[in-house]
N, C-alpha and C positions, 0 to 999 in steps of 0.2 A: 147417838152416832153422828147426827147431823152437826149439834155441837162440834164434837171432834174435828168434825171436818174442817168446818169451819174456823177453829181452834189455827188449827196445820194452817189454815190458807195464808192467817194472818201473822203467824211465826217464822214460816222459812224465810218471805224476803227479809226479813229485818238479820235473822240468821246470816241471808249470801252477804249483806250489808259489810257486815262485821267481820266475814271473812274475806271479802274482797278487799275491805280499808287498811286492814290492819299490816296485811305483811308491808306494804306501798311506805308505812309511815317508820313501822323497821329498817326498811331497807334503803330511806331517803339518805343520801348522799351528804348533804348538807349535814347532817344531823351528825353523824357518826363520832365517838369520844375517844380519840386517841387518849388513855391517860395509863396511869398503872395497869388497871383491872385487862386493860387491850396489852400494853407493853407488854406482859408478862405469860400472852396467848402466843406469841406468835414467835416466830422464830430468828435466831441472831441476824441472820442474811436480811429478813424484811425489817429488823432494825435499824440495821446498817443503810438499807436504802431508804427508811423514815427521816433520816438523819441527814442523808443528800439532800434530799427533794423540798424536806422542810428549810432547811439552809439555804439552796439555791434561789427560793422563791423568794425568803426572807431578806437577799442581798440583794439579789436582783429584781426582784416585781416590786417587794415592800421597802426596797432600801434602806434596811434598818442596819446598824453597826452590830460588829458583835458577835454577827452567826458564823464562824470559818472555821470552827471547831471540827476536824475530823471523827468517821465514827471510828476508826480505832480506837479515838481520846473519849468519845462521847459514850457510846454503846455501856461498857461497865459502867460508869460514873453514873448514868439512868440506872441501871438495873442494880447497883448496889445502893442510891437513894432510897427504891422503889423495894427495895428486899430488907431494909431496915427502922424505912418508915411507911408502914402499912398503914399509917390513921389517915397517909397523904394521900392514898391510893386512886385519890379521885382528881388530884391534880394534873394536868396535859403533860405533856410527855417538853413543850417549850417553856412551861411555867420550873420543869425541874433543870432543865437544861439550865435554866439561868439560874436558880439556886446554885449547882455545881460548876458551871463556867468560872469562881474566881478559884477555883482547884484544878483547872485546865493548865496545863505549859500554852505558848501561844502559838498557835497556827502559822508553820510555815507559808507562805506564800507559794512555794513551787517546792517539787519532791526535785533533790540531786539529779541535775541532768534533765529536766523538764519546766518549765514555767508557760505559767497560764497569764497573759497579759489580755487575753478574748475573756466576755461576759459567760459565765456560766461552767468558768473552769475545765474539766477535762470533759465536765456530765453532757458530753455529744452521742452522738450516733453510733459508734465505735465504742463507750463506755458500755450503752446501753443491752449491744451484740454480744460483751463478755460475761455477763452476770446470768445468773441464773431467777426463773421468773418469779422467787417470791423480795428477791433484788428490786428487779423492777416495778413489782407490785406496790414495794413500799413505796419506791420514789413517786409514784403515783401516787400514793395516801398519804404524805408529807407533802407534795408541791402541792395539791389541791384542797386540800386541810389548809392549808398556808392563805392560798387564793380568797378562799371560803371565808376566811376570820381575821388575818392580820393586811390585807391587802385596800382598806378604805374602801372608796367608791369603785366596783369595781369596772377596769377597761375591758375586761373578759370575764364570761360566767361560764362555769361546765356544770349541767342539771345532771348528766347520766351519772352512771353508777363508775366508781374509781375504775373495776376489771374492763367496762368496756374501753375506758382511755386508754387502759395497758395493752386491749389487744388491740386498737388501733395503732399506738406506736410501735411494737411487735410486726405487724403486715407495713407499716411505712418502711422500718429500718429493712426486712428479708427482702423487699422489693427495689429499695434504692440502695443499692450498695458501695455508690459514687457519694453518699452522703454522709459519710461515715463521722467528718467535721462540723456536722448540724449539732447543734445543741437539741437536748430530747428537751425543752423547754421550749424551742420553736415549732418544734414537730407535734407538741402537746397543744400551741395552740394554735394549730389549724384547725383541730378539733373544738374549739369555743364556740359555745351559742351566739356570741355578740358580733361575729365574723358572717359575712353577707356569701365571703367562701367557699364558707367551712365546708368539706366532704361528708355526706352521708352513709 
């Protein structure tokens, strides 16, 4: 009996060990795989706004060419790669975009009756208040997936988890409603760890 005891004493912590670590390393931020296996989880609207958020970062933080692709033009062209070639299914959802990009018509610059000559195109404050929140959820898992991996050295790090940026830009945009012209790219990083700023 004394054994047993004994036994227990030296089990459970290693036990809480493994359950404390483990969800922490699932749930890291950084880590997370936008690729088919996610694409295919989640819903057209949060693809659509994977498609913004990763595009906006991509022109504007990473200054890379090439990203302007709308998701109306994008959204199928992902999902019917991604629905025909299952061996790739572990490819990123930017490594297919470029596979399909030279099957894209080319991106307007501005829709009839509207032109964006400002950085970060219409995706302000005002875009942000139209959408519905698994919309904005993407663009949050697109811009900082983006941040995360194609952006070099980075001038900003976001350590939280994508939902909490979403609800903070969420309480920015319901509370200023004068800001409607802010890009949700500037509003995303007042939120940065590397900001002396930043709101808590």
């Amino acid at each position: 009996m004394r054994s047993l005891r004994l036994l227990a004493a030296l089990l459970i912590p290693a036990i809480c060990v493994c359950q404390t670590t483990s969800p922490a390393k699932r749930d890291s931020a950084s880590s997370r795989q936008f690729n088919g296996e996610w694409w295919t989880t989640v819903t057209s609207d949060e693809q659509a706004g994977f498609i913004n958020g990763l595009s906006d970062c991509l022109t504007w933080s990473a200054y890379k060419s090439g990203f302007n692709g709308t998701p109306e033009q994008l959204v199928p062209k992902v999902s019917h790669y991604y629905a025909h070639h299952p061996q790739f299914k572990d490819l990123s959802v930017l490594d297919v975009w470029q596979r399909v990009s030279g099957k894209l018509p080319q991106a307007p610059s501005s829709v009839p009756g509207e032109t964006w000559s400002n950085p970060h195109w219409y995706l302000d404050a005002g875009w942000w208040g139209g959408n519905n929140h698994a919309t904005n959820e993407g663009f949050v898992e697109g811009y900082l997936w983006c941040m995360r991996t194609q952006n070099g050295p980075p001038t900003e790090t976001y350590s939280r988890s994508d939902g909490y940026y979403t609800a903070k830009i969420d309480a920015f945009v319901k509370h200023n409603p004068k800001s409607n012209r802010r890009s949700v790219a500037a509003i995303l990083a007042q939120y940065s760890d590397l900001r002396a700023d930043a709101p808590q």
